[in-house]
PyMOL Python script that loads the backbone (N, CA, C, O; Angstrom):
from pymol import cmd

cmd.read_pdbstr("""\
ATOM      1  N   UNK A   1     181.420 346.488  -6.365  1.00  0.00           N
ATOM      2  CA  UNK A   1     181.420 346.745  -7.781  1.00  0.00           C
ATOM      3  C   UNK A   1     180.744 345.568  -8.467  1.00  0.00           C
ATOM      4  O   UNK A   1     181.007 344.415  -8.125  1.00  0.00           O
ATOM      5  N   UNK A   2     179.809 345.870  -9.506  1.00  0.00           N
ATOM      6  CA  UNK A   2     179.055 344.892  -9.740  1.00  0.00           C
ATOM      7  C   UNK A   2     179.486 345.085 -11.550  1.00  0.00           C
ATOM      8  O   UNK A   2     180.072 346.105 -11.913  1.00  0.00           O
ATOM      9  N   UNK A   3     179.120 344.019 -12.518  1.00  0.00           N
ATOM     10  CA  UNK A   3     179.341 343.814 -13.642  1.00  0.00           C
ATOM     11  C   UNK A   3     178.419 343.361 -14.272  1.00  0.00           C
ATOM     12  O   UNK A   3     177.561 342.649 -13.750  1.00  0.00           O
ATOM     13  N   UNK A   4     178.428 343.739 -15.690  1.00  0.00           N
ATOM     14  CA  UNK A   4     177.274 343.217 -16.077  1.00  0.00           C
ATOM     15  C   UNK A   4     177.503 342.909 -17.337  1.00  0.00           C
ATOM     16  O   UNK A   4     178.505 343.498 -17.743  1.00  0.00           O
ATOM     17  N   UNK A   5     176.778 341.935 -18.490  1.00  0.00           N
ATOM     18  CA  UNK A   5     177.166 342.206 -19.902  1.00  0.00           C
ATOM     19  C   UNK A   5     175.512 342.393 -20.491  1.00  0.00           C
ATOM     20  O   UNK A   5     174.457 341.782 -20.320  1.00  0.00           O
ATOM     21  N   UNK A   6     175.851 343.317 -21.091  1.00  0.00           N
ATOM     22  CA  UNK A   6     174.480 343.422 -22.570  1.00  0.00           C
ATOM     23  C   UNK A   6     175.162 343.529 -23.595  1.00  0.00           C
ATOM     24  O   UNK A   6     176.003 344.370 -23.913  1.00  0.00           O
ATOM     25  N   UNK A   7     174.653 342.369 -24.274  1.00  0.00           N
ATOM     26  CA  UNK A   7     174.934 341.978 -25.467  1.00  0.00           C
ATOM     27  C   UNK A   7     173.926 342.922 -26.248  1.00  0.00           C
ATOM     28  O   UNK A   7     172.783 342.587 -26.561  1.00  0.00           O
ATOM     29  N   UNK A   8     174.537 344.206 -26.531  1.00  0.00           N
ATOM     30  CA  UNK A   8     173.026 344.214 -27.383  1.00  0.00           C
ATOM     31  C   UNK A   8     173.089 344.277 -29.106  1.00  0.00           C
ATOM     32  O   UNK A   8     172.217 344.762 -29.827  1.00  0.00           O
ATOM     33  N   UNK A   9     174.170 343.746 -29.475  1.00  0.00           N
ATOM     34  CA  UNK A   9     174.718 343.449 -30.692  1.00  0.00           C
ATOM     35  C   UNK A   9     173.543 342.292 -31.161  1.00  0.00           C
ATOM     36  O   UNK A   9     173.245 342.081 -32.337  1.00  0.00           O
ATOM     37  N   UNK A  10     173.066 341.736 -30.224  1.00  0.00           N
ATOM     38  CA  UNK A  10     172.154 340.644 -30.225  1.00  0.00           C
ATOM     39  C   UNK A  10     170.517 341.050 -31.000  1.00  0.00           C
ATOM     40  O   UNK A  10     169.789 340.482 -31.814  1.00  0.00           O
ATOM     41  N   UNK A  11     170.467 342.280 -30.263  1.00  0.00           N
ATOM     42  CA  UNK A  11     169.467 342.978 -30.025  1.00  0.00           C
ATOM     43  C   UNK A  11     168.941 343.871 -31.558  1.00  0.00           C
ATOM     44  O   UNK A  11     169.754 344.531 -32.205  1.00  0.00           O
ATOM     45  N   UNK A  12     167.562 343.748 -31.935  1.00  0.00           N
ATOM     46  CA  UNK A  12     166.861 344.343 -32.567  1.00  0.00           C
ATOM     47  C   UNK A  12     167.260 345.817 -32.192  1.00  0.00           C
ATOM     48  O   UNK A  12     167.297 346.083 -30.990  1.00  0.00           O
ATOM     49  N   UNK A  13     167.560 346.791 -33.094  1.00  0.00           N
ATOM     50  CA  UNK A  13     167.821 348.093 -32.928  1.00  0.00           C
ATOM     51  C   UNK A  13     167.185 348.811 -32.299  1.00  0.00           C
ATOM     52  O   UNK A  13     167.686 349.901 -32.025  1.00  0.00           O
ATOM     53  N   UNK A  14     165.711 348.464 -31.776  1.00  0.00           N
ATOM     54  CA  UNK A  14     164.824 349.471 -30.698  1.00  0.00           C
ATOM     55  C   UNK A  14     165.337 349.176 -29.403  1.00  0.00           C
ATOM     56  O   UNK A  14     165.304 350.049 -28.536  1.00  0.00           O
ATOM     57  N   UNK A  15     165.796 348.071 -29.176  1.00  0.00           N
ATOM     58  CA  UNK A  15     166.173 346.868 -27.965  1.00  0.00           C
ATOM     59  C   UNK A  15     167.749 347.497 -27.879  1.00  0.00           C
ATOM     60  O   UNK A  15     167.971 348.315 -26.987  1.00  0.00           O
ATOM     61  N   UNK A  16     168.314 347.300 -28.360  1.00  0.00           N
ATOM     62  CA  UNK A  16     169.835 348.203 -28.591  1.00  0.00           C
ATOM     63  C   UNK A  16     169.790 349.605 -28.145  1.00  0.00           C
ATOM     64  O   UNK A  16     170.503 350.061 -27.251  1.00  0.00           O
ATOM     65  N   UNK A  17     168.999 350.200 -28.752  1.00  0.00           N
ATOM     66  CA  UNK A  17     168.955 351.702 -28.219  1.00  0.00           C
ATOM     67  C   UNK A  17     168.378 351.702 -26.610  1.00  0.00           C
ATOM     68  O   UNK A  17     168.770 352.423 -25.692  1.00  0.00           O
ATOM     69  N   UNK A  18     167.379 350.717 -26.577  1.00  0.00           N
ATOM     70  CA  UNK A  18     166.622 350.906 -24.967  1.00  0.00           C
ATOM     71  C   UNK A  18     168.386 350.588 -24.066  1.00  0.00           C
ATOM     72  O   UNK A  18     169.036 351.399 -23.406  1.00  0.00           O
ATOM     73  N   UNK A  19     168.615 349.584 -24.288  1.00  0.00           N
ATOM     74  CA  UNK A  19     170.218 349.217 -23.455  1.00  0.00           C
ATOM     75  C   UNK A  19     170.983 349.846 -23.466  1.00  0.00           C
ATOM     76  O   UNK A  19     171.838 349.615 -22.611  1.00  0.00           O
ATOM     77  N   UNK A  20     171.194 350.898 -24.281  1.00  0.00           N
ATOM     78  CA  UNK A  20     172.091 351.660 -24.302  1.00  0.00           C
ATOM     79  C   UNK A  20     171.662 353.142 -23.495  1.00  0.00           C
ATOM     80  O   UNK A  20     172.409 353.651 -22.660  1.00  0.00           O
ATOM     81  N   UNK A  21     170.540 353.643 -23.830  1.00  0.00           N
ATOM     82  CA  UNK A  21     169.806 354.743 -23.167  1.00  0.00           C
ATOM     83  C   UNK A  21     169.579 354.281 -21.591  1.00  0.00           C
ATOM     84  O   UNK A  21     169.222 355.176 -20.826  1.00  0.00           O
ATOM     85  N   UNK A  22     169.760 352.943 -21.047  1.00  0.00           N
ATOM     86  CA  UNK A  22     169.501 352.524 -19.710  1.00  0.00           C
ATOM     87  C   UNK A  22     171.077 352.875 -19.247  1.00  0.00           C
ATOM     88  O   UNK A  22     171.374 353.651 -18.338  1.00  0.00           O
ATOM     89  N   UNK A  23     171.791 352.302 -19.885  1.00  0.00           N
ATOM     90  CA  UNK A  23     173.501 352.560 -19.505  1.00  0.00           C
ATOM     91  C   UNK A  23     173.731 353.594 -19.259  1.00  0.00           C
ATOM     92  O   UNK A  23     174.321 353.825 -18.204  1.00  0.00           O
ATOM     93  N   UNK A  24     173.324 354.759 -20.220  1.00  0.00           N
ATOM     94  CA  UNK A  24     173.791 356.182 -19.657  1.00  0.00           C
ATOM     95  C   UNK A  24     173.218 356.378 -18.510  1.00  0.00           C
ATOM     96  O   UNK A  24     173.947 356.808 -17.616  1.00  0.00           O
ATOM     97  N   UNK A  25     171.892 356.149 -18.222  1.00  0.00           N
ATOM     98  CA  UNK A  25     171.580 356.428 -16.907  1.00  0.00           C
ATOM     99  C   UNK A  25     171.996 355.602 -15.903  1.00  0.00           C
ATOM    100  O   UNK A  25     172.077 356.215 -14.838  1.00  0.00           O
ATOM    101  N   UNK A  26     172.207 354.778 -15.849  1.00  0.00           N
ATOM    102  CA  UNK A  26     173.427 354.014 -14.894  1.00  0.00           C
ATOM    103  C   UNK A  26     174.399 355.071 -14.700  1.00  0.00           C
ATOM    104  O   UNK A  26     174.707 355.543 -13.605  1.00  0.00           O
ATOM    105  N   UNK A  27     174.859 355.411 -15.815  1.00  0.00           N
ATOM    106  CA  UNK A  27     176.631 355.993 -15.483  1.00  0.00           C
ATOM    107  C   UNK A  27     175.687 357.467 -15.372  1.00  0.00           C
ATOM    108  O   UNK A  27     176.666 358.118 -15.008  1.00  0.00           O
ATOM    109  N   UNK A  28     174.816 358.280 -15.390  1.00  0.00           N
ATOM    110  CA  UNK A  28     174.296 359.260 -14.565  1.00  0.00           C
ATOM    111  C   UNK A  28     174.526 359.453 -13.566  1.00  0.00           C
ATOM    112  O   UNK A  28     175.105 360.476 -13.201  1.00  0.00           O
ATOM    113  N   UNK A  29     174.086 358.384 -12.682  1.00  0.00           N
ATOM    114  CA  UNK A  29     173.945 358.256 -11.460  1.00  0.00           C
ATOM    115  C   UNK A  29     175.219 357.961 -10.820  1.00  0.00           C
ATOM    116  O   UNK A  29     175.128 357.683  -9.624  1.00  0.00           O
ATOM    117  N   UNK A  30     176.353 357.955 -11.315  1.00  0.00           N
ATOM    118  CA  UNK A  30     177.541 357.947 -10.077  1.00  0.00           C
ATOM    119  C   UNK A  30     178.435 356.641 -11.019  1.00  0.00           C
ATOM    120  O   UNK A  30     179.665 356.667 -11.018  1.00  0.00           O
ATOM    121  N   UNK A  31     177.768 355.678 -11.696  1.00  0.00           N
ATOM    122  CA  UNK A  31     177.847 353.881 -11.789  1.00  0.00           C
ATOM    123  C   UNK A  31     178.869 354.362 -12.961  1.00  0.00           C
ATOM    124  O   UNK A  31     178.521 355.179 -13.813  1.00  0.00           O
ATOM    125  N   UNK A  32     180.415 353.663 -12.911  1.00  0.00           N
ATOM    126  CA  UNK A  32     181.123 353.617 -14.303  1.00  0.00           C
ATOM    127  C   UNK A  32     181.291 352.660 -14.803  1.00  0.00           C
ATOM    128  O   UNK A  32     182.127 351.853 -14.396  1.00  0.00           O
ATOM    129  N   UNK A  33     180.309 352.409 -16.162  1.00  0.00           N
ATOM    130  CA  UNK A  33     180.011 352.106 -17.100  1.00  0.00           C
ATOM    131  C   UNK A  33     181.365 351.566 -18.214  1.00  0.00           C
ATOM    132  O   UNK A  33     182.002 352.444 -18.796  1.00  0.00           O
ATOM    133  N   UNK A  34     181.612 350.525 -18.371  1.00  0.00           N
ATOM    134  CA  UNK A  34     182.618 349.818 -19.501  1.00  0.00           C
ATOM    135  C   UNK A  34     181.944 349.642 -20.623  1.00  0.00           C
ATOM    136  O   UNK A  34     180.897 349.071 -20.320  1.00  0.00           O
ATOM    137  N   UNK A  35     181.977 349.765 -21.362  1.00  0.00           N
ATOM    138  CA  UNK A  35     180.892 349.229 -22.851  1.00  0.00           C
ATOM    139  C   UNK A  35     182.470 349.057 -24.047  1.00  0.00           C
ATOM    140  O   UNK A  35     183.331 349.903 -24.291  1.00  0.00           O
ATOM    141  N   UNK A  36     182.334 347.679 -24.549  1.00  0.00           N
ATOM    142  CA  UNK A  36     183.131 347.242 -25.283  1.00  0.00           C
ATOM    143  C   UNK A  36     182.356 347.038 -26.875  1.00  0.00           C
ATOM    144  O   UNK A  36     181.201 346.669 -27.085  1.00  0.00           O
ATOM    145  N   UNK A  37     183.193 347.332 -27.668  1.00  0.00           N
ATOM    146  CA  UNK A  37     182.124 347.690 -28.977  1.00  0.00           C
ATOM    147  C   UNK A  37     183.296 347.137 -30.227  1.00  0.00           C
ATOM    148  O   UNK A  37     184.511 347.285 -30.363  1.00  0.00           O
ATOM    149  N   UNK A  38     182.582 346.673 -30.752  1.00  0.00           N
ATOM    150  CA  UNK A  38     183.553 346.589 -32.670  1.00  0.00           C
ATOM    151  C   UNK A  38     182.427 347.906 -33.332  1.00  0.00           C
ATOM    152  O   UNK A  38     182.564 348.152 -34.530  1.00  0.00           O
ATOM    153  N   UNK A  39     181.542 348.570 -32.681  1.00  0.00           N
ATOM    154  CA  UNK A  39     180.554 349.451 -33.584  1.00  0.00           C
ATOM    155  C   UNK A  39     181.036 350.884 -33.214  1.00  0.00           C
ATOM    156  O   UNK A  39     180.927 351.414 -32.108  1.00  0.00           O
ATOM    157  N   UNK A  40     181.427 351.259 -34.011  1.00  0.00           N
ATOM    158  CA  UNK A  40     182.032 352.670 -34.370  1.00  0.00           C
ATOM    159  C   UNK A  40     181.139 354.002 -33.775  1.00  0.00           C
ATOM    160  O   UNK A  40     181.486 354.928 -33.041  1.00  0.00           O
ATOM    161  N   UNK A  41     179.782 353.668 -34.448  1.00  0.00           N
ATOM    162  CA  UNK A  41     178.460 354.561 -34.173  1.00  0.00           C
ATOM    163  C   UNK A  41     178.287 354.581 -33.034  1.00  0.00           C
ATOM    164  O   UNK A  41     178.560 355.693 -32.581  1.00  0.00           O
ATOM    165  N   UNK A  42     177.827 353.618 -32.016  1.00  0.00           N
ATOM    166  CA  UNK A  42     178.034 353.115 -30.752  1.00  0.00           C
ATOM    167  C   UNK A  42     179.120 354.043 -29.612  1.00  0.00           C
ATOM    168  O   UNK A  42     178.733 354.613 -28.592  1.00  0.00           O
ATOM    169  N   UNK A  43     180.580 353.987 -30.143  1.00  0.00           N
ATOM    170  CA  UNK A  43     181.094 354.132 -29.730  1.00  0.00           C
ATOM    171  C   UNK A  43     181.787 355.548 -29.744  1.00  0.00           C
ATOM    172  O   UNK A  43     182.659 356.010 -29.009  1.00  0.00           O
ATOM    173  N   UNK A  44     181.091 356.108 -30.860  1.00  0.00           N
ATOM    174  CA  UNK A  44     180.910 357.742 -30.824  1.00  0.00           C
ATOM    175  C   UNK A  44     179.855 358.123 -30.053  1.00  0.00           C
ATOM    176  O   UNK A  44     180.084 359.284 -29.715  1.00  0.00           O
ATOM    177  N   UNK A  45     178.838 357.762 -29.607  1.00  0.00           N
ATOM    178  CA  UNK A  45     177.616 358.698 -28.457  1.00  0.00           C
ATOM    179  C   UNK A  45     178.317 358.648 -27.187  1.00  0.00           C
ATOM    180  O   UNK A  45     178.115 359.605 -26.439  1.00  0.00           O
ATOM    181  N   UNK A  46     179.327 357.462 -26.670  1.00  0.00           N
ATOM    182  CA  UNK A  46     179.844 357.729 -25.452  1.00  0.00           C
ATOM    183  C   UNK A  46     180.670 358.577 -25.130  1.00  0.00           C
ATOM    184  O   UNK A  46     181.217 358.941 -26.170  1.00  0.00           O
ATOM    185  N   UNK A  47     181.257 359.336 -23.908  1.00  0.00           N
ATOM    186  CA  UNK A  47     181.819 360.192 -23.488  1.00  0.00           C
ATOM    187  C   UNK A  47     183.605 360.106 -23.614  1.00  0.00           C
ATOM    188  O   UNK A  47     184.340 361.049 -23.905  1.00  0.00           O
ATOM    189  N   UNK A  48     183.929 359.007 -23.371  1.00  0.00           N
ATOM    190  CA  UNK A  48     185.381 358.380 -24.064  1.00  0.00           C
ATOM    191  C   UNK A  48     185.742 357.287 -24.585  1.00  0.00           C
ATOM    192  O   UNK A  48     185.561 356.225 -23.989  1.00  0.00           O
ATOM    193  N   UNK A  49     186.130 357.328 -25.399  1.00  0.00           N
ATOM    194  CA  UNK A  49     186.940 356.150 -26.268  1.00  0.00           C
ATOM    195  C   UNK A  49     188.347 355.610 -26.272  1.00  0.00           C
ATOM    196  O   UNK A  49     189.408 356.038 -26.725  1.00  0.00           O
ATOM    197  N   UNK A  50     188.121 354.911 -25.847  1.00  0.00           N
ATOM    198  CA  UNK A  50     189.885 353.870 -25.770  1.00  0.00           C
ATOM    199  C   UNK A  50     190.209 352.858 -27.204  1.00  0.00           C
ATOM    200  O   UNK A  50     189.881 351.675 -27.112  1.00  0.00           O
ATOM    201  N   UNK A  51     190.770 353.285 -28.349  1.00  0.00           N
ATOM    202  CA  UNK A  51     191.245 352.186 -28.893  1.00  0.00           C
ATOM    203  C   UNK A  51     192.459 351.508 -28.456  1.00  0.00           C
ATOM    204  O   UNK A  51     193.550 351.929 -28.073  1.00  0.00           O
ATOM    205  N   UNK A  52     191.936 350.263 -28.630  1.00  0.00           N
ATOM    206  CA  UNK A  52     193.064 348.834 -28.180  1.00  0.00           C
ATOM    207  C   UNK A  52     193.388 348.189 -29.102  1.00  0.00           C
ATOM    208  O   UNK A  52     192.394 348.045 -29.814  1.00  0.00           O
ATOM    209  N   UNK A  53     194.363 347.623 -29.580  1.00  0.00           N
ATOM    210  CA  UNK A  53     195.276 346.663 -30.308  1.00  0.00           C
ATOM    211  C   UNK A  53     196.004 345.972 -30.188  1.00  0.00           C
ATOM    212  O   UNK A  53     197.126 346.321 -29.821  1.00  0.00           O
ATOM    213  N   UNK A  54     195.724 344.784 -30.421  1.00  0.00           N
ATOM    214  CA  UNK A  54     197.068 343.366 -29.687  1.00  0.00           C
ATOM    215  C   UNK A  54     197.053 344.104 -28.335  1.00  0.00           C
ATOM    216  O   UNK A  54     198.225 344.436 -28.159  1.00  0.00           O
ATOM    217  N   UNK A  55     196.268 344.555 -27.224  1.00  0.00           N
ATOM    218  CA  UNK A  55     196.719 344.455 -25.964  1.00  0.00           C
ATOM    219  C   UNK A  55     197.693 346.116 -25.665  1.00  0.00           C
ATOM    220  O   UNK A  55     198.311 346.397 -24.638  1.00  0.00           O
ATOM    221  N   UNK A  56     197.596 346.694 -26.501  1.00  0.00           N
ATOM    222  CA  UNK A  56     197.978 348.214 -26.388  1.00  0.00           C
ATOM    223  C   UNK A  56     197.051 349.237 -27.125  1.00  0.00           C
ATOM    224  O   UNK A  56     196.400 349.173 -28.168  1.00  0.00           O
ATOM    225  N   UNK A  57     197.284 350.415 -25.974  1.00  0.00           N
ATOM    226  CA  UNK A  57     196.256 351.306 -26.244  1.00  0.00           C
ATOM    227  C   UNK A  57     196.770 352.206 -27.452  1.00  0.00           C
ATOM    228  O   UNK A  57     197.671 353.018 -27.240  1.00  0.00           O
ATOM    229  N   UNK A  58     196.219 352.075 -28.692  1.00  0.00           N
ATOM    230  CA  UNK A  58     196.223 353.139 -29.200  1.00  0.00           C
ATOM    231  C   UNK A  58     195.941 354.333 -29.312  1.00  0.00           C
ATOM    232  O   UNK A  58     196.837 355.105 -29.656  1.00  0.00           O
ATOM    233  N   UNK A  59     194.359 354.921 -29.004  1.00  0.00           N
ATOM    234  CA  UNK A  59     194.332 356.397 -28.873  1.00  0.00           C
ATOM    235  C   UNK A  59     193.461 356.272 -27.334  1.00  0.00           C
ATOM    236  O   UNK A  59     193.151 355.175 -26.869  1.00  0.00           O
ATOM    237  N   UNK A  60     193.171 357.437 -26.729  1.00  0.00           N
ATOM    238  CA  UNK A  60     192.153 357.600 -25.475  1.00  0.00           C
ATOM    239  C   UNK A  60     191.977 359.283 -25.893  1.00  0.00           C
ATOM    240  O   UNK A  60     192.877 360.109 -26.045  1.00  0.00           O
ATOM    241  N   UNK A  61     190.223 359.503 -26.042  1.00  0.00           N
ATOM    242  CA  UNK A  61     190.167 360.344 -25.784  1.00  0.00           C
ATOM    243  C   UNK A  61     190.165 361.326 -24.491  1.00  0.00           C
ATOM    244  O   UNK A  61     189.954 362.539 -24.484  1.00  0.00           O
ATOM    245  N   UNK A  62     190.371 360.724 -23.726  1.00  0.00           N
ATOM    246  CA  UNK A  62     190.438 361.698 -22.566  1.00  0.00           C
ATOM    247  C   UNK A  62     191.765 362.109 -22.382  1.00  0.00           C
ATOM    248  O   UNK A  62     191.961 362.884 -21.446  1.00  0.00           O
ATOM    249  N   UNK A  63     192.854 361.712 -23.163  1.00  0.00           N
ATOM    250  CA  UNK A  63     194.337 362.274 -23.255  1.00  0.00           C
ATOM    251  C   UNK A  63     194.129 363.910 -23.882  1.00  0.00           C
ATOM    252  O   UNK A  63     193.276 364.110 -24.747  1.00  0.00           O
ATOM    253  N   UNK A  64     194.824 364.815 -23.458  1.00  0.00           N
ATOM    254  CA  UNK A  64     194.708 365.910 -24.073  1.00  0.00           C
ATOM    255  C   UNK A  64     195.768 366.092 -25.342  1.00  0.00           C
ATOM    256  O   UNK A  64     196.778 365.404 -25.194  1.00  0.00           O
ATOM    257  N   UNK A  65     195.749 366.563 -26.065  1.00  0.00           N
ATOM    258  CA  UNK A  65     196.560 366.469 -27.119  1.00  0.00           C
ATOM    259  C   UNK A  65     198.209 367.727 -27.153  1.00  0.00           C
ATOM    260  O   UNK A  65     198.232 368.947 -27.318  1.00  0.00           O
ATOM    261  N   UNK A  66     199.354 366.750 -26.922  1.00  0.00           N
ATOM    262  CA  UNK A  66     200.660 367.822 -26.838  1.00  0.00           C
ATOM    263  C   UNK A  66     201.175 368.605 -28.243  1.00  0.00           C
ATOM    264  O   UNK A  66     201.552 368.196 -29.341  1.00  0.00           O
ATOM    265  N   UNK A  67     201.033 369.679 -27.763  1.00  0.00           N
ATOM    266  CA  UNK A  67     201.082 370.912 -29.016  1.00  0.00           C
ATOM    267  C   UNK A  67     202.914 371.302 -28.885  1.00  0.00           C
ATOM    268  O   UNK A  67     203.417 372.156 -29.615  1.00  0.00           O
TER     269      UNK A  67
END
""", "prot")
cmd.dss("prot")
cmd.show_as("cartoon", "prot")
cmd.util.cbc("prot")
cmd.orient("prot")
C-alpha cells in the first residue's frame, strides 16, 4: 500500500482539476483513494463522504439511511 499527498489546494485551478481527474483514475483502476478536503465542491464530485469532528464521525455517505 503506497501513499501519497497532493496538495492541490496549492494548486492553480487547471493544476487542481488535472490532480484530481488523475485520482479518479487511480481509484479506477482497483487503487483506494483517501482525499482529505476543508472544500465542500471537491468533496461533492467524490463517490463518499465522511464528515469528522473532534475525532468522531459525523455523517458517511455510504451508511444507508434507517426509516
Amino acid at each position: 500500500m503506497a501513499a501519497y499527498s497532493a496538495p492541490n489546494g496549492c494548486l492553480d485551478s487547471a493544476s487542481g482539476a488535472t490532480v484530481v481527474e488523475l485520482l479518479h483514475e487511480i481509484n479506477a483502476e482497483g487503487t483506494t483513494v483517501v482525499v482529505i478536503t476543508h472544500d465542500a465542491e471537491l468533496a461533492a464530485r467524490l463517490p463518499r463522504q465522511i464528515a469528522i469532528r473532534d475525532g468522531r464521525v459525523l455523517s458517511d455517505s455510504a451508511e444507508k439511511a434507517i426509516v
